[in-house]
N, C-alpha and C positions, 0 to 999 in steps of 0.2 A: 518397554520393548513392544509390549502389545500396541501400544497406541501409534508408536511412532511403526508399526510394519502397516497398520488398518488404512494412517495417514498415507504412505506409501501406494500400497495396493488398491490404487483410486483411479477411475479416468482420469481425474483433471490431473495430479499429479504424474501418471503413466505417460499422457499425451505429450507435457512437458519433456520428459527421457526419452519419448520418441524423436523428438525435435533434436533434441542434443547428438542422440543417434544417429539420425539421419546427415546433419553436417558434420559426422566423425567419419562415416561410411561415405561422406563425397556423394551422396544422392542428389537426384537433380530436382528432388519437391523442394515446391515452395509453395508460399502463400503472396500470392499479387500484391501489391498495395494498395488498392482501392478494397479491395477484397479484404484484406487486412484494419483499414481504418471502418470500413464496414460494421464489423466484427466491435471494433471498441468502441461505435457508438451506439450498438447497439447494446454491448452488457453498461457501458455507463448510464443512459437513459433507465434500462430495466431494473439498474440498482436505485437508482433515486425513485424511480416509480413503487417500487417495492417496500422502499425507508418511510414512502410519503404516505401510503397505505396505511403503515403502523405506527407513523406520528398521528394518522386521523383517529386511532383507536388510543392514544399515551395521553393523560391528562397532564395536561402543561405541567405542574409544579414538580410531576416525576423528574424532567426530564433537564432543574435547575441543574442537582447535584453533576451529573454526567456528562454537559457541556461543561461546567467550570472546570471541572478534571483535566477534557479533553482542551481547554484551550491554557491550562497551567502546563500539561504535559508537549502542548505545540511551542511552547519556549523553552519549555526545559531542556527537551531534548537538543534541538541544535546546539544550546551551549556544551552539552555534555561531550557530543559530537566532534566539535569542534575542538576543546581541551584535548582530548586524543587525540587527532588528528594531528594540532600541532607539536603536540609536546613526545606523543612515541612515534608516531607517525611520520614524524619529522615536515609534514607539507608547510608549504609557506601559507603567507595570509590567506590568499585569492585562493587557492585549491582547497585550503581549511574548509574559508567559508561555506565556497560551492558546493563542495559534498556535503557540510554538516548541514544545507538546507533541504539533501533529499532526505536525510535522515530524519530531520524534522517535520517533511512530509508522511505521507500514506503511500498505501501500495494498493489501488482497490481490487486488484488480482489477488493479492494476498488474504484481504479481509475476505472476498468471496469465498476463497481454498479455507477460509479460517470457518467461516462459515458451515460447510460442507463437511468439516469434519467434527466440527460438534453434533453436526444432526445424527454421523454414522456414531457418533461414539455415545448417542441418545439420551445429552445433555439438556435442560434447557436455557432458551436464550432469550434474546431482548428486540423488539423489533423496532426498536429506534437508531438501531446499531448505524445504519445508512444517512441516517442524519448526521451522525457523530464523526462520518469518514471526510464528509462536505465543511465541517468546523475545522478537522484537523489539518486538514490540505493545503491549507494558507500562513497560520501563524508562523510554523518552521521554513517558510521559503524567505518570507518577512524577516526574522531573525537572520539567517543566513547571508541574505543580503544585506543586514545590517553592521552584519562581523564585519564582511569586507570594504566597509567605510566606502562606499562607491561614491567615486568625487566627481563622476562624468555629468555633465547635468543632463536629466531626465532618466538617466539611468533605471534608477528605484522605481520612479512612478511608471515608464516604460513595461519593466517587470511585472511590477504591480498589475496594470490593466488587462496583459500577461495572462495573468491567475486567473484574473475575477471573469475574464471573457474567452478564455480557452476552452476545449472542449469539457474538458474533464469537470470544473466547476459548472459550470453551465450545463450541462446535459444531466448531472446530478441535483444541482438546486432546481432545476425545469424540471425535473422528473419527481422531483420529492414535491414540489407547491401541486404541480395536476394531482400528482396522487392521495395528496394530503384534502385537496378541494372535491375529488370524487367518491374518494372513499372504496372499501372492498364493494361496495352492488357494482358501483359504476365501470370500476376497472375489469368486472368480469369479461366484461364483452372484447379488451382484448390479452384479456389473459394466455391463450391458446397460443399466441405471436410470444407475448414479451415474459410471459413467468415459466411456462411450459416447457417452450426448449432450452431455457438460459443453461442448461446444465452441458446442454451437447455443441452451444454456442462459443461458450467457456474453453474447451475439450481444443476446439481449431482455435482459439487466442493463443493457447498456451502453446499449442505445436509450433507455432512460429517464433515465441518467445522461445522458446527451448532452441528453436534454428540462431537466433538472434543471438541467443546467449552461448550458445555453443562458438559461434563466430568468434567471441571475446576472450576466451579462453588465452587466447597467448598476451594477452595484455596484462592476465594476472603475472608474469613474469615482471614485468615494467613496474607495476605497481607497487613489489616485494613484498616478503613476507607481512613483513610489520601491519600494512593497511590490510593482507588479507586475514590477517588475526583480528584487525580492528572489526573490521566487515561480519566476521563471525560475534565478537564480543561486544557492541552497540546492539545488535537484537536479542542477544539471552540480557543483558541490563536495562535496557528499556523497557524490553518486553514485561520483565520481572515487575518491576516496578507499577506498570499500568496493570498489570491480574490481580497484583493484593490488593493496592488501590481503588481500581472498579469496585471490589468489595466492600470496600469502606462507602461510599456513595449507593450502595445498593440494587447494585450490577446482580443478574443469574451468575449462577458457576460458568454456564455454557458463554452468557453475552460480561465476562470476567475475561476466558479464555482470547474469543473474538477480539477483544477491546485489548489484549498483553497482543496479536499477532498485529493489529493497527498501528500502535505505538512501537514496534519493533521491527517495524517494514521501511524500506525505502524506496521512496515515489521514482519512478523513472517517464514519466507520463510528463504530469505538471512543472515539477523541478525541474528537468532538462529543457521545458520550455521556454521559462523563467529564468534562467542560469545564463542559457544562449543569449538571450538580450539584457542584462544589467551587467553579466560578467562573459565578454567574449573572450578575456582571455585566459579564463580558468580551461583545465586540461579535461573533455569529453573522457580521455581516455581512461582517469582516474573515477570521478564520479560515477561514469555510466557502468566502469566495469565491476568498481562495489558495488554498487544499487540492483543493476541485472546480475551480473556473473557470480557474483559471492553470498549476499545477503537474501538476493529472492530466492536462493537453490535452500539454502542453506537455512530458510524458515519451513519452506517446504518440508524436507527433511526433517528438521533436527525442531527448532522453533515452536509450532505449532502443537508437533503432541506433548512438547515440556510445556507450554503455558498450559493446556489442559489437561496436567498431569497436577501443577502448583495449584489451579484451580478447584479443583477437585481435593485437593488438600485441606486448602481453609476454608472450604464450603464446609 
């Protein structure tokens, strides 16, 4: 209970609730679009810049064990995903697929919030963690779209280029290689811009996300019960699963924690990208409303201080 109130009583998760607030109360804020993409190229960039910092300081062989992990558990999970999906879940193939590939992605919203609360709860962590969100981002969209046996030609490779050339992959492997090439001297000079306020940068992503997500809310009706059960239970078992694990590879208790909320986030970023072009006729309405509406509220909350609770166990 302590953990999950400390988690709670945070900017970053506050400003979220604001958000949700404010389209409950019919408020007229908003955040621009431009304004808004702003915003998420700027924490994507500062997160690989930050990963790539503390891959310059990890000597290589650390850093075997904890990629094979993270790209065993970027397959795993969509299949897991997807068995749910179709079998309680009842979705047909194409819906299965689609969502079980945001599942199998990241949420790097989530890693960051995952982030933030191990510092408050004064754990330590791992500073490779921002490489490992850059690995995991792609395998489960890959899988996902391979469930759905896409027959359209160029579909797959469509998607594919998708990934690898979207914002989100690209501004974090650019930002992990400069920062990995410069090192902490070099990156000092513009620390002040991109490490400094990433916290209060953060704070305006999520108020919007919170508008975004509060938007969605009646779609949980459409979806029923069943997927918003699932939506709840793919991140307390995934999650589980990558906390003990990280351990076994040699993971911190703190970068244990970070690495269960990774593995138990879904991407609404890259995989909705990806989704739109290899499967246009999977339903927005189902995936986006688990990945935003159910599962990112519901790591926030609930999620993140149980993985740092399990963490903290078998440390």
């Amino acid at each position: 209970m302590d953990l999950l109130l400390q988690n709670l009583i945070s900017p970053v998760v506050l400003a979220f609730l604001l958000g949700i607030i404010a389209r409950a109360v019919r408020s007229d804020l908003e955040i621009p679009a431009a304004v808004y993409q702003g915003l998420s190229i700027y924490l994507l960039f500062a997160i690989g810049l930050k990963g790539g910092v503390a891959l310059s300081e990890t000597p290589p062989l650390k850093l075997i064990g904890p990629i094979l992990l993270t790209l065993s558990l970027g397959v795993l999970t969509p299949l897991v995903a997807y068995a749910f999906l179709t079998r309680f879940g009842r979705l047909g193939r194409i819906d299965a697929a689609a969502t079980a590939a945001h599942y199998g992605s990241v949420s790097a919203v989530t890693f960051v919030a995952a982030l933030e609360a191990v510092k408050l709860a004064g754990m330590p962590s791992d500073g490779y963690l921002p490489a490992l969100v850059a690995v995991l981002e792609v395998p489960g969209i890959i899988v996902g779209l391979l469930l759905a046996r896409q027959s359209k030609a160029g579909g797959i490779k469509s998607a594919l280029h998708e990934i690898i050339t979207g914002k989100s992959i690209f501004l974090m492997i650019g930002g992990l290689v400069i920062g990995a090439a410069c090192g902490p001297e070099k990156i000092e000079g513009v620390k002040p811009f991109f490490i400094d306020p990433f916290k209060g940068v953060l704070c305006l992503f999520l108020l919007e996300l919170g508008i975004v997500a509060a938007g969605r809310i009646r779609d949980l009706k459409k979806a029923g019960w069943r997927l918003i059960f699932i939506g709840c239970l793919l991140p307390v078992l995934h999650g589980t699963i990558a906390t003990i694990a990280a351990g076994w590879v040699g993971m911190s208790p703190g970068g244990c924690a970070v690495f269960g909320a990774m593995v138990g986030s879904a991407s609404y970023i890259a995989a909705p990208a990806a989704v739109r072009i290899a499967l246009p006729e999977a339903s927005p309405g189902i995936y986006l409303t688990l990945a935003l509406g159910v599962t990112f509220p519901f790591n926030l909350a609930i999620g993140i201080p149980l993985f740092l609770k399990i963490a903290q166990y078998f440390a």
